[in-house]
C-alpha positions in Angstrom: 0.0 0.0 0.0 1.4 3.5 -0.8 2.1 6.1 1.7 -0.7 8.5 0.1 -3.3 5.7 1.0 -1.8 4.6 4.7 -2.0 8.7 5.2 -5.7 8.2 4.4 -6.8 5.3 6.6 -5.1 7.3 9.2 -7.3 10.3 8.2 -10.6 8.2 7.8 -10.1 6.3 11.1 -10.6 9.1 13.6 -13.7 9.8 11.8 -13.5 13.4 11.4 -16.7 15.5 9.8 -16.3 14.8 5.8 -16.3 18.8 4.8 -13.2 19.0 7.8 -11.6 16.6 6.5 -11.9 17.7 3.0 -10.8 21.2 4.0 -7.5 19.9 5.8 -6.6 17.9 2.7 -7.3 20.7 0.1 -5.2 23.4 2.2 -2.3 21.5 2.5 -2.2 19.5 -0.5 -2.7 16.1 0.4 -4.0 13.8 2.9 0.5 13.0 3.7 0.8 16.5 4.5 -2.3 17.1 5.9 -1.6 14.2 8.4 2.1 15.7 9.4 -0.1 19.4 9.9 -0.3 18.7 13.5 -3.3 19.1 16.0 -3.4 23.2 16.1 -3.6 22.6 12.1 -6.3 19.8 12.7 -8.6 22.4 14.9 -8.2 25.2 12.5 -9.9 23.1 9.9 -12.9 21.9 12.1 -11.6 18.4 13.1 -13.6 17.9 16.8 -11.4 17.2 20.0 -12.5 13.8 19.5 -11.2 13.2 16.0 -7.5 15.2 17.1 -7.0 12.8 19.8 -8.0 9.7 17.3 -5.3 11.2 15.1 -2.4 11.7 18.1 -3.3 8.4 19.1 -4.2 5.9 15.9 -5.2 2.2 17.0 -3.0 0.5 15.4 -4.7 -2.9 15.2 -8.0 -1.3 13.5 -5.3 0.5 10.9 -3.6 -3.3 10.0 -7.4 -4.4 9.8 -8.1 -1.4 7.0 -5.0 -2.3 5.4 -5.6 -6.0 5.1 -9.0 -4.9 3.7 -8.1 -3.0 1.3 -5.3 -5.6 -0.3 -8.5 -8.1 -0.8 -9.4 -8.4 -4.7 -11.6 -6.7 -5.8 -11.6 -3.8 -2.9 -10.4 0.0 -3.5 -10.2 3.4 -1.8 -11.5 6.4 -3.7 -10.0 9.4 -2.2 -11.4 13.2 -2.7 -7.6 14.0 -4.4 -8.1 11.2 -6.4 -8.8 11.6 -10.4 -11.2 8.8 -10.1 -14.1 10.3 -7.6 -17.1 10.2 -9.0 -17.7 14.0 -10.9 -21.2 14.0 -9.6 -20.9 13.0 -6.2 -18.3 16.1 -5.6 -20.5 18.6 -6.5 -23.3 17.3 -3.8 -23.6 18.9 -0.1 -21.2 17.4 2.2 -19.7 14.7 -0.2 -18.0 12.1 1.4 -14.2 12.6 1.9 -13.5 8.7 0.4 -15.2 6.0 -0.3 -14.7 2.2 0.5 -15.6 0.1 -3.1 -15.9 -3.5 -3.0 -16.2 -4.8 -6.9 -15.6 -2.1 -9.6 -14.8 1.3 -8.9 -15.6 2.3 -12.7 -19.1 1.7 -12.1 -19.5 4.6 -9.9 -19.3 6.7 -13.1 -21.9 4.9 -15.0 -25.2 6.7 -15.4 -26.9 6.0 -12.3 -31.2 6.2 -11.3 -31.6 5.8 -7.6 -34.9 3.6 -6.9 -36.0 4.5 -2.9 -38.6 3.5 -1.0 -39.7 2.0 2.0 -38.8 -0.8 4.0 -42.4 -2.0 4.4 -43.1 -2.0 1.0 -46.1 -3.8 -0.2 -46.1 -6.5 -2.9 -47.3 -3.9 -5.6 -44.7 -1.9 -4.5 -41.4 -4.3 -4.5 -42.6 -5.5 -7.9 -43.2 -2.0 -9.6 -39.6 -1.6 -8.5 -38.2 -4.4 -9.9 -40.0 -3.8 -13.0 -38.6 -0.3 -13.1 -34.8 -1.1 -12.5 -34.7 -3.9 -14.7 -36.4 -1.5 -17.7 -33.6 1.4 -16.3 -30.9 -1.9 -16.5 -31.8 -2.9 -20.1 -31.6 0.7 -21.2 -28.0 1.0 -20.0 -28.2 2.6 -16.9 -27.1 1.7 -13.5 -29.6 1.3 -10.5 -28.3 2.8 -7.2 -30.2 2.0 -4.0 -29.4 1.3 0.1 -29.6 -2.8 0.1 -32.3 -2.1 2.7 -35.5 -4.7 2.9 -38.4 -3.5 0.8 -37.9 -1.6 -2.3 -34.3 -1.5 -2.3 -33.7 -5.2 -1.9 -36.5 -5.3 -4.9 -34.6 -2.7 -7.3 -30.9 -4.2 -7.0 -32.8 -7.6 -7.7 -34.8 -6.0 -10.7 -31.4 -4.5 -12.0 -29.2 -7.7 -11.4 -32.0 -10.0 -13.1 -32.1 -8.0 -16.2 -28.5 -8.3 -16.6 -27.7 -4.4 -15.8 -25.7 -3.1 -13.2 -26.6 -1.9 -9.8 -24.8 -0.2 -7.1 -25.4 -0.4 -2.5 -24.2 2.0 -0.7 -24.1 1.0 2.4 -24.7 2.8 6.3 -21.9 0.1 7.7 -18.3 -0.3 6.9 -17.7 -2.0 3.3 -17.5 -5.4 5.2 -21.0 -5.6 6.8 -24.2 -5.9 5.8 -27.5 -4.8 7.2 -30.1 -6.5 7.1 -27.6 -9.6 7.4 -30.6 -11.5 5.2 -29.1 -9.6 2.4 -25.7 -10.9 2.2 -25.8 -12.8 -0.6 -27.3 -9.7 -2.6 -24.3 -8.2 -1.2 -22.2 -10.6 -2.3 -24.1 -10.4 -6.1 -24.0 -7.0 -6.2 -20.0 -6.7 -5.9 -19.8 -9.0 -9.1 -22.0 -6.6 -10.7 -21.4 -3.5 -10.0 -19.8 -2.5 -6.7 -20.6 -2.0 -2.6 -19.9 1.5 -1.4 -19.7 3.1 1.8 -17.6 6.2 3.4 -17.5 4.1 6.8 -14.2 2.5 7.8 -14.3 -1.1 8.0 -16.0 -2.7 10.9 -18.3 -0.5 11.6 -21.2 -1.6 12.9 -25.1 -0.4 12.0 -25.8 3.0 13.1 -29.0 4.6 13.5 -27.2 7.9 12.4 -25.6 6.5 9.8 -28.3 5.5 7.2 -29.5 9.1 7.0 -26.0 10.4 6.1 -25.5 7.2 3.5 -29.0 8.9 2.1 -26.8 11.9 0.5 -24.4 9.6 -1.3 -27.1 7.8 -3.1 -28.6 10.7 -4.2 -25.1 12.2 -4.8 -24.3 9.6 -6.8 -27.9 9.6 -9.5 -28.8 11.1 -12.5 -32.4 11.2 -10.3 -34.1 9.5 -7.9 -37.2 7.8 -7.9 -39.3 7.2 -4.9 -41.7 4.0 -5.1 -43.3 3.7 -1.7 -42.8 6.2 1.1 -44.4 6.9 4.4 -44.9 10.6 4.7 -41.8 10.5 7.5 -39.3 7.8 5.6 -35.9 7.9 4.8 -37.0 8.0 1.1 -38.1 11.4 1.6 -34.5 12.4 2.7 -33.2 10.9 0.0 -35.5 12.9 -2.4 -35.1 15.9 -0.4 -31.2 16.0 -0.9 -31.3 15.5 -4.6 -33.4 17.9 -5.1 -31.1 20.4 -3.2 -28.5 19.2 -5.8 -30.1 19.7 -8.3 -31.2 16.3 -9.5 -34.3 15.2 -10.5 -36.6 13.6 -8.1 -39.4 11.3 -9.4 -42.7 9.6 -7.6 -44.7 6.9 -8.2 -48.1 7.4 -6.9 -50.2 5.2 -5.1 -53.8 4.3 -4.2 -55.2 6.7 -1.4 -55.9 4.3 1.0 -52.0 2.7 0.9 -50.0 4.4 4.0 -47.0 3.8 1.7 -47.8 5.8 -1.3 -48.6 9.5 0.8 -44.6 10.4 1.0 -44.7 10.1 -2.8 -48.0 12.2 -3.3 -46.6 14.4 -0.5 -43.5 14.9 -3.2 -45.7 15.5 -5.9 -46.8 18.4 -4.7 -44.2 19.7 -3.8 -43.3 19.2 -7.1 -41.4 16.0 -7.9 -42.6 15.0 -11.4 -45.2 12.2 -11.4 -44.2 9.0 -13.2 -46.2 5.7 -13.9 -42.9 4.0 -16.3 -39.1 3.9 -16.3 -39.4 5.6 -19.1 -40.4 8.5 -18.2 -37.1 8.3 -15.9 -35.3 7.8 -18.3 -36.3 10.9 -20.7 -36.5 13.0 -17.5 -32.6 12.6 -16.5 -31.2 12.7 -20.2 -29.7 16.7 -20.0 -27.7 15.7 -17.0 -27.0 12.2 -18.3 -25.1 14.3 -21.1 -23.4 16.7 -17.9 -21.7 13.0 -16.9 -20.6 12.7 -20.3 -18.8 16.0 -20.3 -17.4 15.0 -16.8 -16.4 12.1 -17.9 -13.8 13.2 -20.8 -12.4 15.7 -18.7 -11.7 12.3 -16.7 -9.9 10.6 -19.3 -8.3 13.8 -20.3 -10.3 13.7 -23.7 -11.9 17.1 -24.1 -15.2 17.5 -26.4 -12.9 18.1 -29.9 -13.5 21.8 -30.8 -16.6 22.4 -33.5 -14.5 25.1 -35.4 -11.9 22.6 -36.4 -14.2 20.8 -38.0 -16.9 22.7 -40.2 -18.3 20.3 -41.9 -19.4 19.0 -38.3 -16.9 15.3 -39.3 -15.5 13.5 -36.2 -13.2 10.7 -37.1 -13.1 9.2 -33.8 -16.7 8.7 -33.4 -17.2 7.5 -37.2 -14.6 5.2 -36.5 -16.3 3.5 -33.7 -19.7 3.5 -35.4 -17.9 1.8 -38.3 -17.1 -0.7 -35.5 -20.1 -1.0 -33.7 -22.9 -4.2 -34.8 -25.9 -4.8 -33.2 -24.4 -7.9 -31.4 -22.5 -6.8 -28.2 -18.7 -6.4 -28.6 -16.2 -6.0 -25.9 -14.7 -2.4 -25.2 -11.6 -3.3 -25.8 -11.8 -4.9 -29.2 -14.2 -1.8 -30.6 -11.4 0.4 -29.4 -8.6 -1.5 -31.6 -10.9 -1.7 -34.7 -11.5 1.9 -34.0 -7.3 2.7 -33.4 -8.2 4.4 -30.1 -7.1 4.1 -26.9 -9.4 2.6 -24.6 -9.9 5.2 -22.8 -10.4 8.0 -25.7 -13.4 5.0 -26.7 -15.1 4.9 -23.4 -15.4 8.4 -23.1 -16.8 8.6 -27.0 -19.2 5.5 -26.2 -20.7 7.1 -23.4 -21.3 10.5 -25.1 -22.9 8.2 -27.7 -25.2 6.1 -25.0 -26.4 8.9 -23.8 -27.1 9.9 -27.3 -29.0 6.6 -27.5 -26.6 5.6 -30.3 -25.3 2.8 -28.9 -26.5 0.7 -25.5 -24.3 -1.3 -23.0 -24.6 -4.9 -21.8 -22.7 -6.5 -19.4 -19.6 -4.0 -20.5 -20.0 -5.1 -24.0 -21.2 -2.5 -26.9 -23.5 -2.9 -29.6 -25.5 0.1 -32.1 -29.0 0.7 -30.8 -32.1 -0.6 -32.3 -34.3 2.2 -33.9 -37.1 3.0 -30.9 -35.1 1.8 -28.4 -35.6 3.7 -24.9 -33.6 6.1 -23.3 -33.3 8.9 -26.6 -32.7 12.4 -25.4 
């Protein structure tokens, strides 16, 4: 493990507020630095008495427990500094300083739709949620939920069944689950997709912590769609913070007489848009589907090429991987050598064209888009 990680752990262990931590990073370069600051450094940037002495006096036996962790296949760190945190997630309120991935970090910058709801769903409501995620799946885009009982369970399941990806994010350390009856989902989801959570290791279910966890999914979406909610529900939270940044927030209504459905109808009047199909999600989140897109090249270092060098509106790139494209999937890696692009110069091309709805995404693998398929902007 590099130094710039260990630095990190060290950071994330004494569990210090997310924007103090981020502040002590940013004003002295890097989490190395910001570690050698020293406590008066520390307090100037908002870390509590609490997190200072965690700091002056790391545990060293939970720090060998992060690190042994983290040198499991399969499980990353993504840092604030890092090039790789998600573009979307930084811009929300209070974005987490890091986050623990188990599976693949790359999916964090797929197009996501977070499917909410409640915990007490009824049957209508788990299966409406399935149907949605695996509709959202087929058309390319991720599905993002909380692994809690209810609808969430029901929307990774819809997702994973239709072959798509979906993402947990998670109010315990990377390495617990809650409710343990979803373990096994846990498990799934890491093969197809990835586990996320800004807790260290270890740590245990919090009533505090699910709340908080709330802002990550909805940092992470396109938009979030809220199935089932009791008018006080965690859903709502959800909802709430992706509205304040500036996502779109979708409801599903309900019959009058459901308990379950009057947090949604409460949302639509407040103004959340009224949907009865995914794809009205999906034409809903499509301007900032293509904000990801943009976000994404400046990723891969692959700016949008510059319309006045090419009047005639040509781009060889993109021709050259719509010469490559069929309509059976093909891996990215092949399409970017028939194209004679790097991989990552493709990826950031493909997903300008998903978004697009030139081309659609299964299981990683390419193919051109059938005329009438969903998820045109």
């Amino acid at each position: 493990m590099d130094e710039a990680h260990d630095a990190w752990l060290r950071l994330l262990r004494a569990r210090p507020n997310p924007d103090a931590l981020v502040r002590l990073v940013e004003t002295h370069g890097d989490a190395r630095a910001a570690l050698a600051a020293g406590p008066i450094a520390w307090r100037a940037a908002g870390l509590s008495p609490r997190a200072v002495q965690a700091l002056r006096h790391p545990d060293p036996a939970a720090l060998d427990a992060d690190r042994a962790w983290l040198e499991a296949p399969g499980h990353h760190l993504i840092t604030w500094d890092a090039a790789d945190y998600p573009a979307l997630l930084r811009r929300a309120p209070a974005a987490p300083a890091a986050l623990f991935v188990d599976g693949d970090p790359d999916a964090l910058w797929r197009p996501q739709v977070a499917l909410v709801g409640s915990r007490a769903a009824t049957r209508s409501g788990r299966d409406i949620a399935r149907d949605f995620a695996a509709t959202l799946a087929r058309s390319g885009l991720a599905v993002t939920s909380g692994l809690a009982a209810g609808i969430d369970t029901a929307a990774h399941r819809g997702a994973l069944d239709a072959g798509g990806d979906t993402l947990a994010v998670l109010g315990t350390g990377p390495d617990r689950c809650f409710p343990a009856s979803n373990a096994a989902l846990q498990a799934e989801i890491a093969g197809h997709g990835c586990v996320v959570s800004e807790q260290v290791p270890g740590t245990r279910p919090h009533r505090a912590h699910f709340p908080a966890r709330n802002r990550i999914i909805a940092g992470l979406a396109l938009g979030v769609v809220v199935v089932e909610a009791a008018e006080r529900s965690g859903a709502l939270i959800t909802a709430r913070l992706a509205a304040e940044t500036g996502r779109e927030v979708f409801a599903v209504p309900g019959s009058i007489h459901n308990p379950m459905a009057r947090g949604c109808h409460r949302l639509i009047r407040q103004g959340a848009a009224l949907v009865e199909s995914a794809e009205e999600v999906i034409e809903g989140i499509a301007a900032t589907a293509r904000e990801l897109g943009v976000a994404l090249r400046a990723r891969l270092d692959a700016p949008p090429p510059a319309p006045e060098s090419r009047p005639d509106g040509a781009d060889p790139a993109r021709d050259s991987l719509l010469a490559a494209l069929e309509f059976d999937p093909i891996p990215l890696d092949i399409l970017a050598a028939r194209a004679g692009l790097t991989v990552q110069d493709a990826s950031a091309i493909l997903l300008a064209m998903e978004m697009e709805g030139q081309v659609a995404c299964e299981h990683g693998r390419y193919l051109r888009r059938s005329p009438g398929s969903a998820f045109r902007t």
